[in-house]
Phi, psi and omega in degrees: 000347202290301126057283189239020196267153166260002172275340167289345160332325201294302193314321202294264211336073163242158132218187216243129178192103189065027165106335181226178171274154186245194228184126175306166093303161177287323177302309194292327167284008176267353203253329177312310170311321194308287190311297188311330175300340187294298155352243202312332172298331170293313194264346174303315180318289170332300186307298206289344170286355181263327137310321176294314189270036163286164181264332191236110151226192180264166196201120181194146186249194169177158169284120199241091200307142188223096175340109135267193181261112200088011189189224214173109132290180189237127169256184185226130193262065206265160168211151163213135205280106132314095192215109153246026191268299179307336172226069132081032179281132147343296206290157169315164144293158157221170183203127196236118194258164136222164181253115172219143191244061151226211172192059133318120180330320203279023209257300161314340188247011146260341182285354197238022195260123202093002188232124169215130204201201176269130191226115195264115178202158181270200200256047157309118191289013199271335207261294209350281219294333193291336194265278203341175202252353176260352197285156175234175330295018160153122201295164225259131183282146165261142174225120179286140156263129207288357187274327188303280216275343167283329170320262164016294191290266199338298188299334167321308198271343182279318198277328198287308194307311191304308180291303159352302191283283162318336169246344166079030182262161167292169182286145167261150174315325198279316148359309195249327156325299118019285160310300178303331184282300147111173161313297188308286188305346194270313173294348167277334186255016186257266178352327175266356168295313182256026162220010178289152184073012181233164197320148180297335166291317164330306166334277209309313184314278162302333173293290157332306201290309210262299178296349163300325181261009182257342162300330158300307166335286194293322180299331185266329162329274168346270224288010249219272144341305187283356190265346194252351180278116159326161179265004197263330196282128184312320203284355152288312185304320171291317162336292190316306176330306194268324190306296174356304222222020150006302180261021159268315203266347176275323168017291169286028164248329147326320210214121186262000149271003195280180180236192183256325185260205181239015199312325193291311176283005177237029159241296187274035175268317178341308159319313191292313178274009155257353184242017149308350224243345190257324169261005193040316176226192177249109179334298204204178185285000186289295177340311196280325190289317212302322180294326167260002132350257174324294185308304167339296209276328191287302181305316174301357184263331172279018192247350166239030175051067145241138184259131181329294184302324168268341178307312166301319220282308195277240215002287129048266181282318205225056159254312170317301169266038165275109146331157193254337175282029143220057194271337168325303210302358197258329169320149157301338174279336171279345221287154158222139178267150161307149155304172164244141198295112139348107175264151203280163187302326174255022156280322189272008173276000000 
């Protein structure tokens, strides 16, 4: 994100002006930005109609601090992902933010609004209404994410193990649930390991022959297990997380595009929760759409292994005399940069 700060302006922002360079203010390069937006908005556009017409995406918000007056509010910074790269799809990735500030239900459902698909999310009470059954033009299917819920476990069986060792007790029963619980799922992801990248029917297959049956296996344990636990003992409330909501996390024996986690939206979140530590807040809440703005473009370019920075610099630059029925050609994944022109023999003479 360090990068991509309008306070890193000054080295580009010079110019040759009565003989020496000249040096920006801080207004006039903001204003440069402002003016500068039209450009990339035309092609942002482009982008998100090519993400929004995915069948499936990923979905995740985070916390974005935003300058008031005397104080800091907390925005929410949401994105959703376009990635068919896991069952061999063709098409780019894309990765699409928005800024609002709170994080109130009603945001996904305008940002999702006209879209209905597969939605890879955690069990934010917020997407409920995106799940109904009323919703139009036809509600949005849930795929749970299992890193969510294995997390759950793994720390359980870590913090029982940490005590084991300082204090030098037997093992407690919660412990070993924990593990086992798992034990069980590391066997579903070792399988999605050897089926990534290959066709969704390919997916569908294997998931039927080999994870279907380790998925009953673990649900009649789970249910088994939960029965004999207080409801009070943590590792029942992680049981609870997944029984609930039980045909969101089988989701992927169904659909062989689905993935088993959500990792692709909490990796392009990631910027954000490192350049939270370089820029500290969001100016005001314009600041905040602007930023997830900017992140539409930076992250889709790096999911398509284009580096940002020289893409905007061309864009930019050659976007004005662009025909606009080919603004395709501009996306990242279309991008080709000019060459740069090979000066002539009668020049270097």
């Amino acid at each position: 994100m360090d990068s991509h700060k309008v306070s890193d302006l000054p080295e580009r922002l010079t110019v040759v002006e009565l003989g020496r360079r000249r040096r920006w203010s801080e207004e006039e390069k903001l204003r440069i930005v402002l003016e500068s937006l039209e450009a990339p908005r035309l092609v942002s556009a482009v982008a998100r109609r090519h993400g929004m017409a995915a069948g499936r995406l990923h979905g995740d918000d985070t916390t974005v601090p935003v300058l008031a007056k005397g104080k800091t509010s907390t925005g929410r910074v949401w994105v959703y992902v376009r990635d068919d790269r896991p069952f061999g799809g063709a098409d780019p990735p894309a990765a699409l933010f928005h800024f609002s500030p709170d994080r109130r239900g009603e945001h996904p459902q305008v940002h999702l609004a006209g879209w209905a698909g597969v939605l890879q999310a955690d069990a934010y009470g917020g997407y409920g209404k995106l799940y109904g059954g009323e919703r139009k033009p036809a509600p949005i299917i849930e795929a749970a994410c299992w890193a969510h819920a294995r997390r759950k476990f793994f720390e359980l069986a870590d913090i029982e193990g940490a005590a084991r060792q300082r204090a030098h007790k037997k093992v407690a029963m919660i412990a070993p649930l924990a593990l086992e619980a798992v034990r069980r799922m590391d066997e579903l992801f070792a399988i999605e390991r050897e089926v990534s990248g290959r066709s969704a029917a390919e997916r569908l297959a294997v998931r039927s022959l080999r994870s279907a049956p380790i998925m009953t296996a673990l649900e009649d344990w789970m249910r088994a297990e939960r029965a004999r636990l207080p409801g009070a003992a943590p590792v029942a409330k992680a049981m609870n997380y997944m029984l609930d909501r039980w045909p969101s996390f089988a989701r992927f024996l169904d659909d062989g595009r689905v993935c088993m986690t959500n990792n692709a939206a909490e990796r392009a979140l990631r910027g954000l929760a490192l350049g939270r530590k370089a820029w500290l807040f969001a100016g005001s809440n314009r600041g905040g759409q602007r930023a997830a703005f900017f992140n539409s473009l930076i992250v889709t370019a790096k999911l398509n292994d284009v580096d940002p920075q020289a893409w905007l610099a061309d864009v930019l630059g050659r976007i004005a005399s662009h025909p606009a029925q080919r603004l395709g050609e501009l996306l990242p994944w279309n991008w080709q940069p000019i060459p740069a022109e090979t000066p002539s023999l009668d020049a270097a003479a």
